[in-house]
C-alpha positions as CSV (number, residue, x, y, z in Angstrom):
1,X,96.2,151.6,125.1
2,X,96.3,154.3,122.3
3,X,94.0,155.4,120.0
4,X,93.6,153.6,116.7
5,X,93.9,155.7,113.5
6,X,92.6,153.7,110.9
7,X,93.9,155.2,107.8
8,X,92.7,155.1,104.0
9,X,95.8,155.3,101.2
10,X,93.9,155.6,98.0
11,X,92.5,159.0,97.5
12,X,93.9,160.1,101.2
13,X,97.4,159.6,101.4
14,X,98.4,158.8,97.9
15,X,97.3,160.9,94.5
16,X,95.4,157.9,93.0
17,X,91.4,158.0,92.5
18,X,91.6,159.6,89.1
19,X,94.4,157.0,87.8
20,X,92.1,154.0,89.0
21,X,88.8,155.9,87.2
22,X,90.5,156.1,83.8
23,X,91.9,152.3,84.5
24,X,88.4,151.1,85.0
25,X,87.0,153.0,82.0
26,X,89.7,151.2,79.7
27,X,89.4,148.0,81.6
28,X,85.3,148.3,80.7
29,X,86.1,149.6,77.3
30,X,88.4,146.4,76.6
31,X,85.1,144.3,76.9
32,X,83.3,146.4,74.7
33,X,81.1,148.1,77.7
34,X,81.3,151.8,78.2
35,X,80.9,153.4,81.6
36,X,81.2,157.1,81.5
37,X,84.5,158.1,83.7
38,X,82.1,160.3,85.8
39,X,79.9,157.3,87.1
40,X,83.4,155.4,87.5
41,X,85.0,158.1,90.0
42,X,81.8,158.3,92.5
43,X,82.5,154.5,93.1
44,X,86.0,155.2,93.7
45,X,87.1,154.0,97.0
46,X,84.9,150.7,96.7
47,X,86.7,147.3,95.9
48,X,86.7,145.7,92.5
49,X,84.4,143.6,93.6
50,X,81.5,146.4,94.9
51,X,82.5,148.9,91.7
52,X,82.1,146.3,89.0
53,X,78.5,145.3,89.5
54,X,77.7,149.1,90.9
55,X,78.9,150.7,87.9
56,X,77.7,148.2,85.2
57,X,75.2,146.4,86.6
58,X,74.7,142.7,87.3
59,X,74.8,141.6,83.9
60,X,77.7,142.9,83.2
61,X,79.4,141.5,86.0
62,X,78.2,137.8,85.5
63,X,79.9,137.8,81.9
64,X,83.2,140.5,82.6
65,X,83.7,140.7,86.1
66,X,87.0,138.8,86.4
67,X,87.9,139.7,83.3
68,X,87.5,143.4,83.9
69,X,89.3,143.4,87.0
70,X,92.2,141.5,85.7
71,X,92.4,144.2,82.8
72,X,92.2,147.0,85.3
73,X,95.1,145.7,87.1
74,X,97.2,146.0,83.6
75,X,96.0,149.4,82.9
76,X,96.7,150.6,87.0
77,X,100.5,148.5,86.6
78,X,101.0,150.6,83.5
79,X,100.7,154.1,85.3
80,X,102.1,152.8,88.7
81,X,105.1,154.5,88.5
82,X,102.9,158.4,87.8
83,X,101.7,157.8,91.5
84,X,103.0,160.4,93.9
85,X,102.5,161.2,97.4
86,X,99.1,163.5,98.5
87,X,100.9,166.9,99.5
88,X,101.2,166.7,103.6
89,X,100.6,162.5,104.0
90,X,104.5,162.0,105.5
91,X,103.8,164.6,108.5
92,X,100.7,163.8,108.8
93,X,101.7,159.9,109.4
94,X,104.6,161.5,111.6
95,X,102.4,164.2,113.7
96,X,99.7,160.5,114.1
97,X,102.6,158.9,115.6
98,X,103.8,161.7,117.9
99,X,100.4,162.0,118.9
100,X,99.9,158.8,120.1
101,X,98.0,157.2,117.7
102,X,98.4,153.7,116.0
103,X,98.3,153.6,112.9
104,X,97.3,151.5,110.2
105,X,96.7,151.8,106.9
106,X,94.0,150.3,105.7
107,X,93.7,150.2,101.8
108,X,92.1,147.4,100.1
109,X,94.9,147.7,96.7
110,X,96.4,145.1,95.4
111,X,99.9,143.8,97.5
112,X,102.8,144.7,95.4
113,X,100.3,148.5,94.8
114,X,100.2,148.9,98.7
115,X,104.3,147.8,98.7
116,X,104.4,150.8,96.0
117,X,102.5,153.3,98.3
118,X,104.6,152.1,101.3
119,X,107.6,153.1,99.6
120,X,106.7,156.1,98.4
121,X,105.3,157.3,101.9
122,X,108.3,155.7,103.4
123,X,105.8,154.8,105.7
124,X,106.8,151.3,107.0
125,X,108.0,153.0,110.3
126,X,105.4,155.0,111.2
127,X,102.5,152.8,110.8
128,X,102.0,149.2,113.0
129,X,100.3,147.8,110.3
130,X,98.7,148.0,107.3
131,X,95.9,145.7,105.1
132,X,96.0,144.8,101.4
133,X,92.8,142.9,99.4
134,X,94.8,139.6,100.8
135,X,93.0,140.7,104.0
136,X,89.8,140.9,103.6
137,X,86.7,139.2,101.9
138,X,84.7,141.8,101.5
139,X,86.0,145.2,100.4
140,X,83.9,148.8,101.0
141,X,81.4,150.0,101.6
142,X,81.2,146.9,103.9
143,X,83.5,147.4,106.8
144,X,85.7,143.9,106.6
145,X,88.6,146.2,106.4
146,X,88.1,148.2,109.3
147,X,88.0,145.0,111.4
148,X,90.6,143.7,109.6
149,X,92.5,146.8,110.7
150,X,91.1,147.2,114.0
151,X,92.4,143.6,114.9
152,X,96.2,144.4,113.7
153,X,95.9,147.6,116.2
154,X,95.4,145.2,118.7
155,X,92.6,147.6,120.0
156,X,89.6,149.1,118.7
157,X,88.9,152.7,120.1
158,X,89.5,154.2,116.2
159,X,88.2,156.8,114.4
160,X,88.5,156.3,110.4
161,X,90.4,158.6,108.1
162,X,89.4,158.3,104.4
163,X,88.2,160.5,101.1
164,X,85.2,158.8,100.0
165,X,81.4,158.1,100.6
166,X,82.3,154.8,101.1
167,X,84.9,154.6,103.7
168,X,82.4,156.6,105.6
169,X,79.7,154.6,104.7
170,X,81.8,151.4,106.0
171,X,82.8,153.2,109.3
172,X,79.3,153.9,109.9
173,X,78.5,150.0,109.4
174,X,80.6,149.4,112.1
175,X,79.6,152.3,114.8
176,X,83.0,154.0,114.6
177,X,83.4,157.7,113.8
178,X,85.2,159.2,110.7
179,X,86.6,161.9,109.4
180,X,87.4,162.8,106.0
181,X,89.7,164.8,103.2
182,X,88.5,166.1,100.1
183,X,91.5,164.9,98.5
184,X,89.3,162.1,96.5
185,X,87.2,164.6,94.8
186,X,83.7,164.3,97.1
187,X,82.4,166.9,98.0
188,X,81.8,168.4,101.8
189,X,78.1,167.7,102.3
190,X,78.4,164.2,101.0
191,X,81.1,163.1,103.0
192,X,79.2,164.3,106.1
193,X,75.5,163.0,104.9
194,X,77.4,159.6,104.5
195,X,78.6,160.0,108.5
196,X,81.4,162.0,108.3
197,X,81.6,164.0,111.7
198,X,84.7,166.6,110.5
199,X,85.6,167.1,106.6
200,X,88.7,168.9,105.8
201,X,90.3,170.6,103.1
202,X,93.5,169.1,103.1
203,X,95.5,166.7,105.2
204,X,97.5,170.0,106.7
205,X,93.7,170.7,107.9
206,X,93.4,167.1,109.1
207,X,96.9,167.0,111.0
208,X,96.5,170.3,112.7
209,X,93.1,168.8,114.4
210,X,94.5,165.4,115.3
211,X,94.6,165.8,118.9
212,X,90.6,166.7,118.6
213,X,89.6,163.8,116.4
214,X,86.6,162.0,117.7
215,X,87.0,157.8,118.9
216,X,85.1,155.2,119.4
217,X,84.9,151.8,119.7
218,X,82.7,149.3,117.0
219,X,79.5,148.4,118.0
220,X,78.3,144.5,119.1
């Protein structure tokens, strides 16, 4: 069977990580609570769940936390449509597929967000599959998604692709390798002390090194 490459959208494929920051920080500020945009963007990548809590602290997740994540879906709807496409994320998805890679995308967004990115990619062809927050119960750092993924491969001899600490963080969970793009705003040596083997520049960097990308399979 082929390779698995299980592929973050946010951040890596599609131009989003400072829309959601400035999302959260209204979203906060709509409950009186302010979180400076700073702390906000270096929990990008984590799920509503993990960034409330992380952010704000407990407290402020007991009293807000649904209501802050409802309000953070308003303010991301409202600049949906300023989204665009990460330079390079179309060939990269084709140059994956020629290269004998599955592919699935594995974003923890919200359905009709992840139809959005879809669309914009035009990326329905070139991936098998891909997960939404539907799939999973647990979003990152915890690697629920990568199984998630892993299990609508069909295999699971992967390496993950994402920007963040955390999706490195949650591959690592899991025993798989990643790599990672700078494309979220992280910087090189965090990416790689949070188990990133490779860190690129760009996804042009990141295609041009697919056929060398370590794999590996989850371990029991």
């Amino acid at each position: 069977m082929s390779r698995v490459l299980v592929l973050d959208v946010d951040g890596t494929l599609v131009d989003t990580n400072y829309h959601h920051a400035v999302a959260w920080f209204r979203a906060f500020r709509s409950c009186d609570v302010t979180v400076p945009i700073w702390r906000i963007h270096r929990a990008i990548g984590m799920g509503g769940d993990q960034l409330v809590p992380t952010v704000a602290g407990q407290e402020v997740e007991d009293r807000f936390g649904d209501t802050v994540r409802d309000k953070w879906k308003e303010e991301a709807d409202a600049v949906l449509g300023e989204i665009c496409a990460i330079e390079g994320a179309r060939e990269l998805l084709e140059a994956a597929r020629d290269a004998g890679y599955t592919v699935v995308l594995a974003s923890s967004g919200k359905p009709d967000h992840v139809d959005k990115y879809l669309d914009l990619l035009d990326a329905r062809e070139l991936a098998k599959d891909w997960t939404t927050s539907g799939d999973v119960s647990e979003t990152k750092p915890e690697p629920n998604l990568i199984e998630v993924a892993l299990e609508k491969a069909g295999d699971n001899e992967a390496v993950v692709v994402g920007d963040s600490v955390w999706d490195c963080e949650a591959a690592r969970r899991i025993g798989l390798p990643s790599v990672a793009v700078r494309t979220g705003g992280f910087g090189e040596q965090e990416l790689r002390d949070s188990g990133a083997s490779r860190v690129y520049e760009d996804l042009h960097q990141l295609r041009a090194d697919l056929p060398n990308l370590p794999t590996g399979k989850p371990e029991n």
